[in-house]
ZASESE-313661 format. One record per atom (N, C-alpha, C, O): residue number from 0; chain; atom name; x, y, z. Coordinates in nm, 2 decimals, decimal comma, m for minus. Layout:
// ZASESE-313661
site pos NUM	unit A	site CA	east X	north Y	up Z
...
//
This chain:
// ZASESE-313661
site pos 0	unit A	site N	east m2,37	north m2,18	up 0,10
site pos 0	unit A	site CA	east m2,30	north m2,27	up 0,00
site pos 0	unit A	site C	east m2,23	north m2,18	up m0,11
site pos 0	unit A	site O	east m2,13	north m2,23	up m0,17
site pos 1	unit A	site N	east m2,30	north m2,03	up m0,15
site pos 1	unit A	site CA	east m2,21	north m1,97	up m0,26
site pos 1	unit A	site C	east m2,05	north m1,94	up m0,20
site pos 1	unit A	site O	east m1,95	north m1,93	up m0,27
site pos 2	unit A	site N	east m2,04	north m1,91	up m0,07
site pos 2	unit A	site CA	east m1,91	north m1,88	up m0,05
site pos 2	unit A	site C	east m1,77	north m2,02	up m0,06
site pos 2	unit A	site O	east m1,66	north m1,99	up m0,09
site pos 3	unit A	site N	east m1,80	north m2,10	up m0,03
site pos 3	unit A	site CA	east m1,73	north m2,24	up m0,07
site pos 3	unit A	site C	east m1,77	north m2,28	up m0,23
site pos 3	unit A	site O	east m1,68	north m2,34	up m0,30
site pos 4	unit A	site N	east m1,87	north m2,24	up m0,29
site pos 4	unit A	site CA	east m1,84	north m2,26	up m0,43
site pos 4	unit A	site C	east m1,75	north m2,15	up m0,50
site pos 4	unit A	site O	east m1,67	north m2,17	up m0,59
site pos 5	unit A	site N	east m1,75	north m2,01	up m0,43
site pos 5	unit A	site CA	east m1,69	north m1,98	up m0,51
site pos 5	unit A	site C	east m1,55	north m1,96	up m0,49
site pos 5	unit A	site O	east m1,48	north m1,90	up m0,57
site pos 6	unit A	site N	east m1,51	north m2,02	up m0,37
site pos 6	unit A	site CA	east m1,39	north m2,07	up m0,32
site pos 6	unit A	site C	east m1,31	north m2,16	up m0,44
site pos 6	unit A	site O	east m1,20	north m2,12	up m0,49
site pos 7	unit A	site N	east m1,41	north m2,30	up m0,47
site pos 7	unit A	site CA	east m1,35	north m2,39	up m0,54
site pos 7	unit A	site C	east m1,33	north m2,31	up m0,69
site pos 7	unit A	site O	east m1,23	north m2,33	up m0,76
site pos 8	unit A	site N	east m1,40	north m2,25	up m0,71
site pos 8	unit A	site CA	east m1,36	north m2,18	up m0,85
site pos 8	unit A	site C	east m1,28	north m2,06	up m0,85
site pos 8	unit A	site O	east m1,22	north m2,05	up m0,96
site pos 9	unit A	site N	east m1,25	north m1,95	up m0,77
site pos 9	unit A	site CA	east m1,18	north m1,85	up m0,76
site pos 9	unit A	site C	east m1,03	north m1,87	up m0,72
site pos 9	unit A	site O	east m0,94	north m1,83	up m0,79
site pos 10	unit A	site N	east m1,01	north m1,96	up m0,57
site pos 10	unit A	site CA	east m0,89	north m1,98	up m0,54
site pos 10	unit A	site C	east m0,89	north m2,12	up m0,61
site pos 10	unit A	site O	east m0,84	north m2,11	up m0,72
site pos 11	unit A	site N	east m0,91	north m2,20	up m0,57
site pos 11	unit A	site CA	east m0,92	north m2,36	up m0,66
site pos 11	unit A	site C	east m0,87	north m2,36	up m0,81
site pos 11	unit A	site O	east m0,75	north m2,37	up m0,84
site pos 12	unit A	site N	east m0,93	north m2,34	up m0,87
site pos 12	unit A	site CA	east m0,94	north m2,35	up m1,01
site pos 12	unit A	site C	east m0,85	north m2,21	up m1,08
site pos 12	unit A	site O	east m0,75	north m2,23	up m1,15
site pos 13	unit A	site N	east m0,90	north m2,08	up m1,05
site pos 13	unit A	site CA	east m0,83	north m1,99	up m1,12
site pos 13	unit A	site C	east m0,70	north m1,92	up m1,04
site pos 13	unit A	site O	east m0,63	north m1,85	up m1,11
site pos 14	unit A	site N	east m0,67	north m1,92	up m0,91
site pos 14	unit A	site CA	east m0,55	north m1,89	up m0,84
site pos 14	unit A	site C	east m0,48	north m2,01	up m0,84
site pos 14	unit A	site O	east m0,36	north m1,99	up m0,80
site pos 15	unit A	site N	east m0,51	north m2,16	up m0,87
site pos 15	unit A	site CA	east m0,44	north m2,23	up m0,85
site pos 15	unit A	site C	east m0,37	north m2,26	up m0,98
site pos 15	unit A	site O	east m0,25	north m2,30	up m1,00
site pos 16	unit A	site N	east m0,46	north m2,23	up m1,09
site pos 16	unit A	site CA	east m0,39	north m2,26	up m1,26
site pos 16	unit A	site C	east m0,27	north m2,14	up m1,29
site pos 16	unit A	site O	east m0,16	north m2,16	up m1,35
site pos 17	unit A	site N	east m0,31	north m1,96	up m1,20
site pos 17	unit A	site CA	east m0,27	north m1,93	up m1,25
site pos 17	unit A	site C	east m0,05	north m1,89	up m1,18
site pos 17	unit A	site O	east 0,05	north m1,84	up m1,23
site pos 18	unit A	site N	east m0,09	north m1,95	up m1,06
site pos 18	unit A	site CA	east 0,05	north m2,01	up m0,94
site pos 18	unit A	site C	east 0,16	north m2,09	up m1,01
site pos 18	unit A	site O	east 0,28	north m2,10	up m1,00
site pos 19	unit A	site N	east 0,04	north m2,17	up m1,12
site pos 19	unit A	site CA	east 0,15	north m2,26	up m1,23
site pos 19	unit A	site C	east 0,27	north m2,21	up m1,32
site pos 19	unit A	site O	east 0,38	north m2,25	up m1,34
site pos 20	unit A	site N	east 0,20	north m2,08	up m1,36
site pos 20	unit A	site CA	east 0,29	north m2,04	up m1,46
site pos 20	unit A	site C	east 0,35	north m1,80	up m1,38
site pos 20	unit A	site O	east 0,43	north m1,71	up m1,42
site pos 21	unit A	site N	east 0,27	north m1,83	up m1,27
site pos 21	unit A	site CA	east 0,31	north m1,71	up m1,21
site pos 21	unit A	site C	east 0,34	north m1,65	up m1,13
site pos 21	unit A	site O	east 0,25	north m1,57	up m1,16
site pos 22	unit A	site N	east 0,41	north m1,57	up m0,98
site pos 22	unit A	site CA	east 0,43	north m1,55	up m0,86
site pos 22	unit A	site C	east 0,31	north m1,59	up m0,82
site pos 22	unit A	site O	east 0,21	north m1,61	up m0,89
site pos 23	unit A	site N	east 0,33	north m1,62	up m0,69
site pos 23	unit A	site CA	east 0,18	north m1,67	up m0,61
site pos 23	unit A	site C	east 0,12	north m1,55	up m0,59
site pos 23	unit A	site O	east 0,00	north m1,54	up m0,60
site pos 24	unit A	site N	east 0,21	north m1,44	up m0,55
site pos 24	unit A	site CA	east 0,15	north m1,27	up m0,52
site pos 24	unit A	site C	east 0,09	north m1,23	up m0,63
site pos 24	unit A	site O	east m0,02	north m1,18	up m0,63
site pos 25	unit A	site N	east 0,16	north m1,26	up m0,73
site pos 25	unit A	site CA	east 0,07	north m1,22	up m0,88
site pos 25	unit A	site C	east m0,06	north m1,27	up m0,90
site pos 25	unit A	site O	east m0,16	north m1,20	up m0,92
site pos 26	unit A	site N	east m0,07	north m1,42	up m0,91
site pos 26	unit A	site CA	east m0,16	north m1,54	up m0,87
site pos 26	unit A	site C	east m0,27	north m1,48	up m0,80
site pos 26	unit A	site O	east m0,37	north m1,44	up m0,87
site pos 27	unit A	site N	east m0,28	north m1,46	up m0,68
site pos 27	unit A	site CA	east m0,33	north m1,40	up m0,61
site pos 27	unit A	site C	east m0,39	north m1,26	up m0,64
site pos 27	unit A	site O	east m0,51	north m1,27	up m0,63
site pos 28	unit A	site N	east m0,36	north m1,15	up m0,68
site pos 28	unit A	site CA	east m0,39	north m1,07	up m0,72
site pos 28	unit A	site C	east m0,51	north m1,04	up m0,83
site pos 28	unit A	site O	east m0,60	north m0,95	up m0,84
site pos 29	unit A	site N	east m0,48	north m1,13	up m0,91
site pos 29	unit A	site CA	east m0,51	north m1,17	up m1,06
site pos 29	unit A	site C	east m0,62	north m1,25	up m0,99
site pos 29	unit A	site O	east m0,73	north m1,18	up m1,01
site pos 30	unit A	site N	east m0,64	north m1,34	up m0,94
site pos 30	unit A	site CA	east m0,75	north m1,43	up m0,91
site pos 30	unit A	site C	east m0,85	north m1,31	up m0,85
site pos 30	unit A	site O	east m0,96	north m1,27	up m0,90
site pos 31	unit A	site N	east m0,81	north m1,26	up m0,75
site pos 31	unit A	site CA	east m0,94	north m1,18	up m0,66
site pos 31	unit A	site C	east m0,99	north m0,99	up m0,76
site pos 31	unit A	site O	east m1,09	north m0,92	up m0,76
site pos 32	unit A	site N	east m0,85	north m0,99	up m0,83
site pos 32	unit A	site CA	east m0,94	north m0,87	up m0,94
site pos 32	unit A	site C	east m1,09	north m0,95	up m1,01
site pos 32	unit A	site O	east m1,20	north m0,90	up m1,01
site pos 33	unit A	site N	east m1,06	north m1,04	up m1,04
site pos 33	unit A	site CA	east m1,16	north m1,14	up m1,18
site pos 33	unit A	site C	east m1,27	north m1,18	up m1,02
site pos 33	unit A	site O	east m1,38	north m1,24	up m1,05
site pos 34	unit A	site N	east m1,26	north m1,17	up m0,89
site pos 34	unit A	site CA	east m1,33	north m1,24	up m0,76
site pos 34	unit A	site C	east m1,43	north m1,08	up m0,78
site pos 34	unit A	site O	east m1,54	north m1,06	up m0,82
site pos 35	unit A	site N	east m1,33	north m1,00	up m0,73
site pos 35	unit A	site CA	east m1,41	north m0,87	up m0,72
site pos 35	unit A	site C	east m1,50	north m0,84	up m0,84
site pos 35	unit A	site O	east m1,62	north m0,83	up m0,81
site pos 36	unit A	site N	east m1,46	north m0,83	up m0,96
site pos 36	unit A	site CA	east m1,50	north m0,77	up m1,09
site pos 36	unit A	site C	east m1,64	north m0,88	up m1,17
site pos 36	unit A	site O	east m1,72	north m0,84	up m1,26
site pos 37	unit A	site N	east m1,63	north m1,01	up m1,11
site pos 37	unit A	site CA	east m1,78	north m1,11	up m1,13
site pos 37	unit A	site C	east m1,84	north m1,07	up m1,09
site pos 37	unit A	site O	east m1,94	north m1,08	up m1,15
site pos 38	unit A	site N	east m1,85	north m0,97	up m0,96
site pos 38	unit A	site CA	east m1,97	north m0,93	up m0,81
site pos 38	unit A	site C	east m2,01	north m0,78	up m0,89
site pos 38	unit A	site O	east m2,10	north m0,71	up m0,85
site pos 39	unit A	site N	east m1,93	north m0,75	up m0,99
site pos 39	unit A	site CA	east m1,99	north m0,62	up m1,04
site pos 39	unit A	site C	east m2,13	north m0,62	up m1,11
site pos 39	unit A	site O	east m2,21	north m0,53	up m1,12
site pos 40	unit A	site N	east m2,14	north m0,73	up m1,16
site pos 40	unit A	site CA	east m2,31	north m0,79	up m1,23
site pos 40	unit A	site C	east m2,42	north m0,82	up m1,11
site pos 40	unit A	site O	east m2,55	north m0,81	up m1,12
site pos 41	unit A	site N	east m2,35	north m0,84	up m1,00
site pos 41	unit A	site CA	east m2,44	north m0,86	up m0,93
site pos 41	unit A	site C	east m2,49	north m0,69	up m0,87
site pos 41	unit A	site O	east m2,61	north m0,68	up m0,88
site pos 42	unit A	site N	east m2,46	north m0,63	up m0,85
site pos 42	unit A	site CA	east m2,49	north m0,51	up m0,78
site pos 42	unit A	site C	east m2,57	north m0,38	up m0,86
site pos 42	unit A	site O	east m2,57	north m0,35	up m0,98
site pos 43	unit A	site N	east m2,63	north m0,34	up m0,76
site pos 43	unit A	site CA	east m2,72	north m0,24	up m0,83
site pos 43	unit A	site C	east m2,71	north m0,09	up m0,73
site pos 43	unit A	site O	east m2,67	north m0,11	up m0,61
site pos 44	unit A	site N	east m2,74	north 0,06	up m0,76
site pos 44	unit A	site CA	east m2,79	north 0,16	up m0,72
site pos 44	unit A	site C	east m2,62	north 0,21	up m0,61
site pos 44	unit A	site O	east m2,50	north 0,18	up m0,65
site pos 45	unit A	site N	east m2,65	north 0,26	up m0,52
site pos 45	unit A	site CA	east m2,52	north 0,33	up m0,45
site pos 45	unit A	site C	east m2,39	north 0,23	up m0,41
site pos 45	unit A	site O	east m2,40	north 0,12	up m0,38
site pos 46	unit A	site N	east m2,26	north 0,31	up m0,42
site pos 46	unit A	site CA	east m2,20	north 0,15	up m0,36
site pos 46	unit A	site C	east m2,09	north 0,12	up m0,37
site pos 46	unit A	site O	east m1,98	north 0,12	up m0,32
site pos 47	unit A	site N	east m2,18	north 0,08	up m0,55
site pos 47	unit A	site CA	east m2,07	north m0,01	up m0,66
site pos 47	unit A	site C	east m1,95	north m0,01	up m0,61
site pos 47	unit A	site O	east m1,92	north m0,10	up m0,53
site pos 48	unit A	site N	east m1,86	north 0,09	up m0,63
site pos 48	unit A	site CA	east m1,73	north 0,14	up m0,59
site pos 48	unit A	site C	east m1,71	north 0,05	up m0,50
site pos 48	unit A	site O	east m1,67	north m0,06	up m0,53
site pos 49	unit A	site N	east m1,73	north 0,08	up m0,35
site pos 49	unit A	site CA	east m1,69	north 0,04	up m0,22
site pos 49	unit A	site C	east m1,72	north m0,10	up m0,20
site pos 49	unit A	site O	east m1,66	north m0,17	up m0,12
site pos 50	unit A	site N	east m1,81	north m0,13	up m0,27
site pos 50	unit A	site CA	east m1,84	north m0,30	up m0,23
site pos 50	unit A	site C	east m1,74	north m0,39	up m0,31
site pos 50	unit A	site O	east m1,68	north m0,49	up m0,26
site pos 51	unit A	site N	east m1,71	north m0,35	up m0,45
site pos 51	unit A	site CA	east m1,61	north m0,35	up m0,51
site pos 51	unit A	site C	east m1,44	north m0,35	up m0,46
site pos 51	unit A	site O	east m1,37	north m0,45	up m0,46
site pos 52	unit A	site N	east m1,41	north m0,24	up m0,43
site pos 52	unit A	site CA	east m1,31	north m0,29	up m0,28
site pos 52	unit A	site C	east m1,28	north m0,36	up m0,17
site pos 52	unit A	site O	east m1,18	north m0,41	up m0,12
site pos 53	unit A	site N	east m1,40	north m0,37	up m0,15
site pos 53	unit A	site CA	east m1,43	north m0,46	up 0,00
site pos 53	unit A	site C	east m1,43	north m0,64	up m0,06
site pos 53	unit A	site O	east m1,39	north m0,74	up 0,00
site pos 54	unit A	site N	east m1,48	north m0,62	up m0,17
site pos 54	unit A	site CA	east m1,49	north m0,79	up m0,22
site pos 54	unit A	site C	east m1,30	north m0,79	up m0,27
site pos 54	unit A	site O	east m1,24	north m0,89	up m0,24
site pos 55	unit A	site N	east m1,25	north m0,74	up m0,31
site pos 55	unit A	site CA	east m1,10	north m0,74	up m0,34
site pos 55	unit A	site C	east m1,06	north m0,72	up m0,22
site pos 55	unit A	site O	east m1,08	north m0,83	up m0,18
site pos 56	unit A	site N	east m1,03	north m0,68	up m0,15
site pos 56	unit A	site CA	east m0,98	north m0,67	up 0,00
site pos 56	unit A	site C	east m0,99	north m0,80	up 0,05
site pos 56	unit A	site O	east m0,89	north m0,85	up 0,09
site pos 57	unit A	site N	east m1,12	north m0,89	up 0,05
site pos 57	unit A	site CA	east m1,19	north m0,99	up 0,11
site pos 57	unit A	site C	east m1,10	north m1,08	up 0,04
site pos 57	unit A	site O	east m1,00	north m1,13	up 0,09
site pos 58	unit A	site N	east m1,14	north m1,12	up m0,11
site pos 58	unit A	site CA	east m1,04	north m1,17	up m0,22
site pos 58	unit A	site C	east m0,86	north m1,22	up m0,20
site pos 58	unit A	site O	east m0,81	north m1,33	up m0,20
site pos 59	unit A	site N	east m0,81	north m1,07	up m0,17
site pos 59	unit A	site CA	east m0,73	north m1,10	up m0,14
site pos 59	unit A	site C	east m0,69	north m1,18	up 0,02
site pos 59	unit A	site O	east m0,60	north m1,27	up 0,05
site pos 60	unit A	site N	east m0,75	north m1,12	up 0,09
site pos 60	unit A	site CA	east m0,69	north m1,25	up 0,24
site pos 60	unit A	site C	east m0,78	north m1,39	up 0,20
site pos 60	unit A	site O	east m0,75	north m1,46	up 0,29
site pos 61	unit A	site N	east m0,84	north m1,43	up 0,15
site pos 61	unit A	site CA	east m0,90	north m1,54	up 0,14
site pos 61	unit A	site C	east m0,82	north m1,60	up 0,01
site pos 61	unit A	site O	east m0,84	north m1,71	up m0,04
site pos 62	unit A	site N	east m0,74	north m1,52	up m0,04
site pos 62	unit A	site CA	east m0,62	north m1,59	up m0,16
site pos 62	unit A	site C	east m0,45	north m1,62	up m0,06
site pos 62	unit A	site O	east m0,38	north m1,72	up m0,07
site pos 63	unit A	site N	east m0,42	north m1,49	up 0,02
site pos 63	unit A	site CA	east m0,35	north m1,55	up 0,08
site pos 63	unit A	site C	east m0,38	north m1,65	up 0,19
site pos 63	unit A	site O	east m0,29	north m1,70	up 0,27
site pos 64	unit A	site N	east m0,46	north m1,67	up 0,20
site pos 64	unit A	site CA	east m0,48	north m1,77	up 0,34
site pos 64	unit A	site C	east m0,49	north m1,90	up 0,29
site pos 64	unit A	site O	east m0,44	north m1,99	up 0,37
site pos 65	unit A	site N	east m0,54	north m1,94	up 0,15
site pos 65	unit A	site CA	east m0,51	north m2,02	up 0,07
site pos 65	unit A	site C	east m0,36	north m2,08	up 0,04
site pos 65	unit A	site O	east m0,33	north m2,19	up 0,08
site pos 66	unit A	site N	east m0,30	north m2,00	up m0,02
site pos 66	unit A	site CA	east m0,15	north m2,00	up m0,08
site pos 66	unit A	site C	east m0,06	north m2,02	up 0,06
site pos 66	unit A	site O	east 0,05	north m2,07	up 0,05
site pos 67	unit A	site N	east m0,11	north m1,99	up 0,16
site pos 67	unit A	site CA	east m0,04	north m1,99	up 0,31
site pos 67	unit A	site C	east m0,05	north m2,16	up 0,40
site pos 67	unit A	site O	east 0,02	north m2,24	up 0,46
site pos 68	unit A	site N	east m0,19	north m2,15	up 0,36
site pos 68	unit A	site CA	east m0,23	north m2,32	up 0,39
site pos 68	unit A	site C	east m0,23	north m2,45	up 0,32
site pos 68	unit A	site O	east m0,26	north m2,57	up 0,36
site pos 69	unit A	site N	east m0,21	north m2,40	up 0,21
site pos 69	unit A	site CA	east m0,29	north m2,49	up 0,10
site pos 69	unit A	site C	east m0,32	north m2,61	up 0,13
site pos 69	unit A	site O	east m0,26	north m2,72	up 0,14
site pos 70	unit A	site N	east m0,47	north m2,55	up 0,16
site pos 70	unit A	site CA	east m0,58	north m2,61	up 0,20
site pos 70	unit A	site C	east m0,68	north m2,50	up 0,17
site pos 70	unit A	site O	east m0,66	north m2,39	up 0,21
site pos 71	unit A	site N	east m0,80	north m2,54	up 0,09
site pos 71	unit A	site CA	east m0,91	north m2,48	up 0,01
site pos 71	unit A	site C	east m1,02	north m2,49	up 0,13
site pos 71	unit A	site O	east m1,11	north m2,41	up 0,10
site pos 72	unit A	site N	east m1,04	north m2,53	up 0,22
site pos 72	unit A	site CA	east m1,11	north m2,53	up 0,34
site pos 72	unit A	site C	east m1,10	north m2,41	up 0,41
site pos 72	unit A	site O	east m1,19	north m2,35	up 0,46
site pos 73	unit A	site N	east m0,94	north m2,35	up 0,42
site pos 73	unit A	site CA	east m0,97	north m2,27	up 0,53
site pos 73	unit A	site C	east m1,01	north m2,14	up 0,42
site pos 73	unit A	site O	east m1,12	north m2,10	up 0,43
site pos 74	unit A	site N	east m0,93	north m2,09	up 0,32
site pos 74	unit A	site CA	east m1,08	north m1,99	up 0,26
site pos 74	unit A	site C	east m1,22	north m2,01	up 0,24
site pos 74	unit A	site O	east m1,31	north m1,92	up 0,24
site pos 75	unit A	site N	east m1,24	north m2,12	up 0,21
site pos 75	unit A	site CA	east m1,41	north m2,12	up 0,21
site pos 75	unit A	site C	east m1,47	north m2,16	up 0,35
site pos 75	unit A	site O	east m1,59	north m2,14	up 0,35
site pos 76	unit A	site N	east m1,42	north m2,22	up 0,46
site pos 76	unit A	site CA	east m1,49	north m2,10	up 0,64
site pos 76	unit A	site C	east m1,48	north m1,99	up 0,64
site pos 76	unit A	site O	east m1,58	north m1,91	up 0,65
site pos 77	unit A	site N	east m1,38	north m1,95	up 0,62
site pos 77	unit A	site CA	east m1,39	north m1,78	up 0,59
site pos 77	unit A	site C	east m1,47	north m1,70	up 0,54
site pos 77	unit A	site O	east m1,53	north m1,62	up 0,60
site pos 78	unit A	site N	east m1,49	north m1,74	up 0,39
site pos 78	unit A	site CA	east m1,60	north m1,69	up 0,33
site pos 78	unit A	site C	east m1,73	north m1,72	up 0,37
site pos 78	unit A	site O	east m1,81	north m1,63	up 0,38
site pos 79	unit A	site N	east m1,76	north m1,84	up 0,41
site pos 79	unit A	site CA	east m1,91	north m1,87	up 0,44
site pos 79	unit A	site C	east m1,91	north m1,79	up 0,56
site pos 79	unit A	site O	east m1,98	north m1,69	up 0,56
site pos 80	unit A	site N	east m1,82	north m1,83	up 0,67
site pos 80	unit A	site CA	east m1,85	north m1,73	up 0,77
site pos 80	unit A	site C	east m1,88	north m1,56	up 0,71
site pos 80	unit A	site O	east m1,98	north m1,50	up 0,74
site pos 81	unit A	site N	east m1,82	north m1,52	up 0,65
site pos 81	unit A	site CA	east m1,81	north m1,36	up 0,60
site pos 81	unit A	site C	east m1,92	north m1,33	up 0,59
site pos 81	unit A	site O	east m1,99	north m1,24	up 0,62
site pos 82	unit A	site N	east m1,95	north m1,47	up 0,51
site pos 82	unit A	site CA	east m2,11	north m1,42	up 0,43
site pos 82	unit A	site C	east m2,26	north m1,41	up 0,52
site pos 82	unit A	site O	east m2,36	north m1,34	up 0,51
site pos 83	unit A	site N	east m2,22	north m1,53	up 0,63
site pos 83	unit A	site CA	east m2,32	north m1,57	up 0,71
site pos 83	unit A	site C	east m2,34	north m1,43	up 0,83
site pos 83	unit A	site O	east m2,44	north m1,37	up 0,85
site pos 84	unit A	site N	east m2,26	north m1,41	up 0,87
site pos 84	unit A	site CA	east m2,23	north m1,27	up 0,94
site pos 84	unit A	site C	east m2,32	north m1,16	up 0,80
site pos 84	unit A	site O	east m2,43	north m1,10	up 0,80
site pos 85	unit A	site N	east m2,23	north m1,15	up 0,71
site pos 85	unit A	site CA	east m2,33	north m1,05	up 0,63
site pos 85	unit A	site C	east m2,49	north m1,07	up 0,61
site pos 85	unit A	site O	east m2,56	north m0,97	up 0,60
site pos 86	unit A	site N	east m2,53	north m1,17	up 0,61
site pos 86	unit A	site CA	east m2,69	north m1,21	up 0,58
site pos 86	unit A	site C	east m2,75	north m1,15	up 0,69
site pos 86	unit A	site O	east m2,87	north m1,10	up 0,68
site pos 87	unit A	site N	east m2,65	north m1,17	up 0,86
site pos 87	unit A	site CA	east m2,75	north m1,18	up 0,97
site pos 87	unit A	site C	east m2,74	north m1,04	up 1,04
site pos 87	unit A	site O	east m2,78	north m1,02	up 1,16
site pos 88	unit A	site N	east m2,69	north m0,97	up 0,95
site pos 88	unit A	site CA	east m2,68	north m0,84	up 0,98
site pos 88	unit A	site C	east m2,79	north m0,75	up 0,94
site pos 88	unit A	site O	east m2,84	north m0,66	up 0,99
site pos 89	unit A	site N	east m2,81	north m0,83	up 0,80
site pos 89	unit A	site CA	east m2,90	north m0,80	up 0,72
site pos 89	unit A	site C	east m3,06	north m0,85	up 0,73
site pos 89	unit A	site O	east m3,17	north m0,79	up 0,69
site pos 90	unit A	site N	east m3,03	north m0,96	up 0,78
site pos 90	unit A	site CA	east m3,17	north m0,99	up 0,89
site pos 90	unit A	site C	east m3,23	north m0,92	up 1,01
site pos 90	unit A	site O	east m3,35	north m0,88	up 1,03
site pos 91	unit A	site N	east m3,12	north m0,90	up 1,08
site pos 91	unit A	site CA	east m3,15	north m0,84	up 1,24
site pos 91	unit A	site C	east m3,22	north m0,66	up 1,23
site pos 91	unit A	site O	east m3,30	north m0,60	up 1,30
site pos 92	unit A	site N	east m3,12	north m0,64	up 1,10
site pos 92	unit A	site CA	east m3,15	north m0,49	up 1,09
site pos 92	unit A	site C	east m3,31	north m0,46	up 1,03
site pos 92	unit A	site O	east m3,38	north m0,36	up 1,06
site pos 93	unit A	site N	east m3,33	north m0,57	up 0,94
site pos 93	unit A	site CA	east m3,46	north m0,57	up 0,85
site pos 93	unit A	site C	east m3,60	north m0,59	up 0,93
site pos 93	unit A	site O	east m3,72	north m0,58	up 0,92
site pos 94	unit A	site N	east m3,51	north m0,65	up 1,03
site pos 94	unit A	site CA	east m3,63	north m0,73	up 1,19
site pos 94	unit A	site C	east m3,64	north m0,63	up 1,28
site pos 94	unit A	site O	east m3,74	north m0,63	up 1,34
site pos 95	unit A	site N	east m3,56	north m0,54	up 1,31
site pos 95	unit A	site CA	east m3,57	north m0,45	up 1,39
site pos 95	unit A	site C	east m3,44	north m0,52	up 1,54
site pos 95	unit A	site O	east m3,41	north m0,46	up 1,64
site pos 96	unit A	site N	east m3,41	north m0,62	up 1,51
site pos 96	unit A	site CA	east m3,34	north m0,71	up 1,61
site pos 96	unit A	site C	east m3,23	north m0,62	up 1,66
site pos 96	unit A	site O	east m3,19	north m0,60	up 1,78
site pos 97	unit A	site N	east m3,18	north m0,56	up 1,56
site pos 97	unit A	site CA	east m3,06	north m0,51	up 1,57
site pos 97	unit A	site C	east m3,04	north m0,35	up 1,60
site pos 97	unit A	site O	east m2,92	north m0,31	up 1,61
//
């Protein structure tokens, strides 16, 4: 469920206020810097950097895919999916599954 919430609040709420008054590309941009740069509180020890890219990278196609469909559904499957794949990677490898 965090990846559809933070759908509704990252593309929803702040790429959609900010499309009002700015390029959608800009919009976009702007929304997934402030996507990536929240996840910086979350993170700890080696990384930072690259996980930091990778959530802006992520940010960004889950902002255009948005702005492309507008429809707030198909980025947040995306994300849950992203996320769900990341968890069970993170399972399998922890379980030895993997």
């Amino acid at each position: 469920m965090v990846g559809p919430g933070e759908e509704l609040l990252f593309r929803g709420l702040v790429q959609g206020t900010l499309r009002e008054s700015l390029h959608p590309a800009r919009a976009i941009v702007l929304a997934s810097a402030l996507f990536a740069s929240i996840h910086l509180f979350s993170l700890s020890g080696e990384g930072k950097l690259v996980y930091i890219g990778i959530a802006f990278v992520l940010a960004l196609v889950l902002g255009a895919a948005y702005e492309y469909t507008d429809n707030l559904t198909v980025p947040a499957v995306i994300h849950g999916t992203y996320n769900a794949v990341q968890f069970a990677g993170v399972y399998l490898s922890s379980t030895g599954g993997l």
